[in-house]
SEKE-982914 format. One line per 5 residues: number of its first residue (from 0); their letters; for each residue x, y, z of C-alpha. Coordinates in steps of 0.02 Angstrom, whole numbers, plus 32768, in hexadecimal, padded with zeros to 4 digits. Layout:
// residues N
NUM = a = X:Y:Z  ...;
This chain:
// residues 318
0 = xxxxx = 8000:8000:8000  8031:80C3:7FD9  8078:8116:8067  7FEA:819D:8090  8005:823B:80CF;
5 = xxxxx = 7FB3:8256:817B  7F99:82E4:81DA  7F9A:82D8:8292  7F60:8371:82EE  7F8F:8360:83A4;
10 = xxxxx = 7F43:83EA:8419  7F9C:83D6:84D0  7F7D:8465:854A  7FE5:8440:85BA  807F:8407:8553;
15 = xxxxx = 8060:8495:84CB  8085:8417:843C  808E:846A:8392  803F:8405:82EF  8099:837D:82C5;
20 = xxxxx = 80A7:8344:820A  80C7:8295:8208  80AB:8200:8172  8054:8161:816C  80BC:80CE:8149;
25 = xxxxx = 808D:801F:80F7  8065:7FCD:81A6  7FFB:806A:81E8  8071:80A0:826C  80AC:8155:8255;
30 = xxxxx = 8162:818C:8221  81B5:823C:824C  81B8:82B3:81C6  8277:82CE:81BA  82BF:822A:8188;
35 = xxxxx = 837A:81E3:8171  83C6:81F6:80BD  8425:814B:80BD  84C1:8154:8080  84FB:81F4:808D;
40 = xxxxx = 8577:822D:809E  85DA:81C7:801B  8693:81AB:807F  8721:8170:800D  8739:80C4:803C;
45 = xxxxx = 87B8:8094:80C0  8789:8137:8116  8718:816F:81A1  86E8:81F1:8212  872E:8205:82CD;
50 = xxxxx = 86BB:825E:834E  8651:82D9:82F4  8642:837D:8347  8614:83FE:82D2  8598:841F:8241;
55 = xxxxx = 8559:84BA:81DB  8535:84D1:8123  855A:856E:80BF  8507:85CF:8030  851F:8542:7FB3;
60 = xxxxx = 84D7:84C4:8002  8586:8475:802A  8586:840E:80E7  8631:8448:814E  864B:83BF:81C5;
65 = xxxxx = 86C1:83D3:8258  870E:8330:8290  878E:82E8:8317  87F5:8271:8298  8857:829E:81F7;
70 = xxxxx = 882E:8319:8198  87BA:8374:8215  8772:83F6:81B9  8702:83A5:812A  86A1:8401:8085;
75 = xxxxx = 861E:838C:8055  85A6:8396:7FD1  84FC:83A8:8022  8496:834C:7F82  851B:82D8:7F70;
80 = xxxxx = 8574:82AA:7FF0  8624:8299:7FB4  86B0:8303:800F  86DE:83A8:7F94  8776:83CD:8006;
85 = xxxxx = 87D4:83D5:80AC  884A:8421:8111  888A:8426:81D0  88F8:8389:81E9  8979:83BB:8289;
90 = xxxxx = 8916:8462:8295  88A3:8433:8339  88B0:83E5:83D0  8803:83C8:8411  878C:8401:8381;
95 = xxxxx = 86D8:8438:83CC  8668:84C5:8361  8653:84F9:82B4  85FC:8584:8260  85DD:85C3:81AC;
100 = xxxxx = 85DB:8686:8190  8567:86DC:8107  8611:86D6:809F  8634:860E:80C2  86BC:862C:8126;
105 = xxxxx = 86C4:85B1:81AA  86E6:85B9:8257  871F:8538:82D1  8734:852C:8396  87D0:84D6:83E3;
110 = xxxxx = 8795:84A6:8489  883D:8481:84D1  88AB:850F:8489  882E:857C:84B8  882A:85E5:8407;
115 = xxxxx = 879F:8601:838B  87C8:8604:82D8  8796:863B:8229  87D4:85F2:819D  87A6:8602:80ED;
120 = xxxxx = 8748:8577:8088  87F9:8545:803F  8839:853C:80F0  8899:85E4:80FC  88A0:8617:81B5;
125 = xxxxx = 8842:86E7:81A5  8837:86FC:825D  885B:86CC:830D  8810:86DF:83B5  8835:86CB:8457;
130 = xxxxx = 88F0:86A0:84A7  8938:85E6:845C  894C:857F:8500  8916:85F6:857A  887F:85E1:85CB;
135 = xxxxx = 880C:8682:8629  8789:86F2:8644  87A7:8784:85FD  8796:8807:8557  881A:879D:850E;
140 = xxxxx = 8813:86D5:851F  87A3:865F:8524  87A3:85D0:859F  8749:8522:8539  86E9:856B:84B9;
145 = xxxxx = 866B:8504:847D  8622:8557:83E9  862B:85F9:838B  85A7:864D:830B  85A0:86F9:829C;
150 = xxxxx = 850E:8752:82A2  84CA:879E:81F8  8523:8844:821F  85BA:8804:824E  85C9:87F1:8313;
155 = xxxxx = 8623:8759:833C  85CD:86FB:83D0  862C:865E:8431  85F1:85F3:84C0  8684:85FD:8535;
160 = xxxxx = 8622:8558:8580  8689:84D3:85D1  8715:8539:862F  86B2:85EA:8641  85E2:85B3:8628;
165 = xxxxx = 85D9:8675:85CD  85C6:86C0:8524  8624:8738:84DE  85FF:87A9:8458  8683:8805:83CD;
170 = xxxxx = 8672:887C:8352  8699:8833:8296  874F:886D:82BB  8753:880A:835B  8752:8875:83CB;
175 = xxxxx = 8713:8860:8476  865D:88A2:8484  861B:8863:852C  85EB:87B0:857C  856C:875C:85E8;
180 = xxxxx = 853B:86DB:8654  8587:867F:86E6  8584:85B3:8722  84D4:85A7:875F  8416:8580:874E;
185 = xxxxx = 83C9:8623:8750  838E:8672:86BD  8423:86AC:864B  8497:864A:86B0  84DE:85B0:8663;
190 = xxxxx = 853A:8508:8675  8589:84CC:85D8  8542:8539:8564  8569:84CD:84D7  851C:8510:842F;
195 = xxxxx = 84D2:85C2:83D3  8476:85E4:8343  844C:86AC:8316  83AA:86DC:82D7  8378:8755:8252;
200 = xxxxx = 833B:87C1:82CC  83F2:87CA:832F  8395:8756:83B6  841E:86E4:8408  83E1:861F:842A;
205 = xxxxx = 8458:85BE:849E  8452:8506:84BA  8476:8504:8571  8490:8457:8583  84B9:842C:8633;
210 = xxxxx = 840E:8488:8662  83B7:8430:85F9  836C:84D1:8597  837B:8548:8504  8398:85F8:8531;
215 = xxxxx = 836C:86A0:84BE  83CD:8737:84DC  83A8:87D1:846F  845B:8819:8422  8497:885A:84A0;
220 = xxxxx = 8485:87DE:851D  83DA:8803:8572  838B:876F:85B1  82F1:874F:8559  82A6:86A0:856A;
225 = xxxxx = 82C4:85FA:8595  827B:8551:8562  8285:84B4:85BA  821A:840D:85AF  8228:8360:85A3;
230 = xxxxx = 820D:835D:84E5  828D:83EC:84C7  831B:8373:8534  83C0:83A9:854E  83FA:8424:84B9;
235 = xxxxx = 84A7:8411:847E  84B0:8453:83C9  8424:84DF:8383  840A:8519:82C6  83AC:85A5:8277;
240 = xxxxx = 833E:856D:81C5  8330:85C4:814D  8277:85FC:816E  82BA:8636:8228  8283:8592:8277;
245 = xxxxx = 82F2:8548:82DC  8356:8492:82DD  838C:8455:8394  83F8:83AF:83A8  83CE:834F:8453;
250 = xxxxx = 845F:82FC:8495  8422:8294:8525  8466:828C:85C3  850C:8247:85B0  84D1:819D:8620;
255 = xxxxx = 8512:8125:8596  848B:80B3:85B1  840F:8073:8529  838E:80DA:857B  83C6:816C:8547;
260 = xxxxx = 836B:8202:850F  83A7:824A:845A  8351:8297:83CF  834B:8343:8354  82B9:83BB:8353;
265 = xxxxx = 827A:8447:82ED  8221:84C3:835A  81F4:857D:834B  823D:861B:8356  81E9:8625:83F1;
270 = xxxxx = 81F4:857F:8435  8162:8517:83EB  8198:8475:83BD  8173:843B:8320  81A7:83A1:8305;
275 = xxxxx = 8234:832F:8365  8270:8288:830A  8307:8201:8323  8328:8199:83BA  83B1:8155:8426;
280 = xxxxx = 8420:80E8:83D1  84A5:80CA:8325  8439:8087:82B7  8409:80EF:8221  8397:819D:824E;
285 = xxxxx = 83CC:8180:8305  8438:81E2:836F  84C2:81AF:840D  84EA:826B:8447  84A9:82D0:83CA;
290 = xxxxx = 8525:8354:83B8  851A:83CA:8357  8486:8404:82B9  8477:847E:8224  83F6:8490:81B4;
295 = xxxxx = 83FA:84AC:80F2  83A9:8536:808E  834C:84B9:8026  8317:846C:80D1  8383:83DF:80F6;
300 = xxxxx = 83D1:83B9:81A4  8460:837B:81EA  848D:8335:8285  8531:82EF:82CB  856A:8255:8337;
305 = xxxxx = 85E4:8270:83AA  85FF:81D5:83FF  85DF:812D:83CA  8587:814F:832C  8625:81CF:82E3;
310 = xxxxx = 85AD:820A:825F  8554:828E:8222  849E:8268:81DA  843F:82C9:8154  8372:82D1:816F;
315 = xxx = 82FF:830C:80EA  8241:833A:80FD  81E6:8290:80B6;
């Protein structure tokens, strides 16, 4: 039988569940929207991917993949799947974010030297910041960055998240502009804020993973709101699509037990979620620490596998 399309509308007062599209398959049972593109991405044989950390995709629709083997920094062709080009070997000693500007420049977080760096798509190193091998709090170094993102004007935003829970905000020259947040609960506090995605608006959307909650800052810093539910999880990685939705990888809990909790959601600009699909696990379309996510302009999304899986998955709207 035809898969059918069905439409289930879910209304849920107290859990504020958005519509969820979601298909019919041959048995009658009912399949997430996004689903796993097998095979991709197409790996030259004899090699494979260490612990995948970083994912974002630039203006033509190529994947940049950051990765903890050789060649760390990957260009992959987002239809395709095969590897354009690569650079980085020797160049990193614990790779963590990535980022794509609005000229595909990419930017990567080194976690242990403490440095954030742009590079151009042939892997020229543009610009540096923070001190190489010196760890702080201050206007000049980072201490454990986790990830970094450029807003549409420029401003360079990092999550100073493992040694300093903080984000700090540059001009697009890098210099210092100002910085928030502090270890803690509270609202605009964090611990481990872990991921960042900019909105069109200049709206700032953290993925404040040990609190189990996405935070929204305006520009400038300004707490704004926060969103926190069992269906939203623990955010580690955060996306904005190209319609101003947002993409959110859930991570789990880091228990290592095949009860964990992992998935990817599209929710909102303000919070709704959409839709959430994948599950706990390495087979195909599922997820064991969910990473990091980007989403495509022609609406595909990727999510990475940092531990057992070593992967990075593309979904595509059935």
């Amino acid at each position: 039988m035809k898969e059918r399309t069905l439409i289930l509308t879910l209304f849920c007062l107290l859990a504020g569940l958005a519509c969820v599209v979601a298909t019919q398959d041959e048995e009658g049972g009912t399949a997430p929207a996004y689903q796993v593109v097998h095979g991709w991405p197409s790996l030259p044989d004899g090699y494979a991917l260490g612990q995948v950390v970083g994912v974002d995709v630039d203006s033509q629709n190529r994947v940049w993949v950051f990765h903890r083997a050789a060649r760390p920094v990957l260009c992959i062709d987002g239809e395709t799947g095969e590897i354009l080009s690569s650079f980085g070997d020797d160049m990193f000693e614990n790779e963590h974010g990535l980022a794509v500007d609005a000229d595909d420049n990419v930017w990567v977080t080194d976690a242990d030297t403490h440095v954030v760096q742009k590079y151009s798509p042939e892997g020229e190193l543009l610009m540096a910041l923070g001190i190489k091998g010196e760890a702080a709090e201050d206007e000049m170094r980072f201490n454990k960055p986790t990830d970094v993102e450029v807003a549409p004007d420029g401003s360079i935003y990092v999550t100073d998240g493992y040694g300093n829970n903080r984000v700090v905000k540059l001009d697009s020259d890098g210099t210092f502009v100002t910085a928030w947040g502090t270890r803690g609960t509270e609202s605009g506090e964090f611990d481990t804020p872990h991921g960042i995605a900019i909105g069109g608006d200049g709206r700032v959307y953290i993925a404040d993973r040990g609190n189990s909650r996405m935070q929204v800052f305006d520009a400038d810093g300004k707490f704004l709101s926060e969103w926190k539910s069992d269906e939203i999880g623990r955010p580690w990685g955060v996306d904005i699509t190209a319609d101003g939705n947002l993409v959110v990888a859930d991570g789990g809990d880091l228990t290592n037990t095949a009860y964990d909790r992992n998935g990817a959601l599209l929710m909102t600009a303000d919070g709704e979620v959409i839709e959430r699909w994948g599950s706990y696990g390495s087979q195909d379309g599922q997820f064991y620490w969910a990473h990091d996510i980007a989403a495509g302009a022609d609406g595909a999304v990727y999510v990475t596998d940092v531990n057992v899986g070593m992967r990075v998955q593309k979904f595509v709207r059935r």
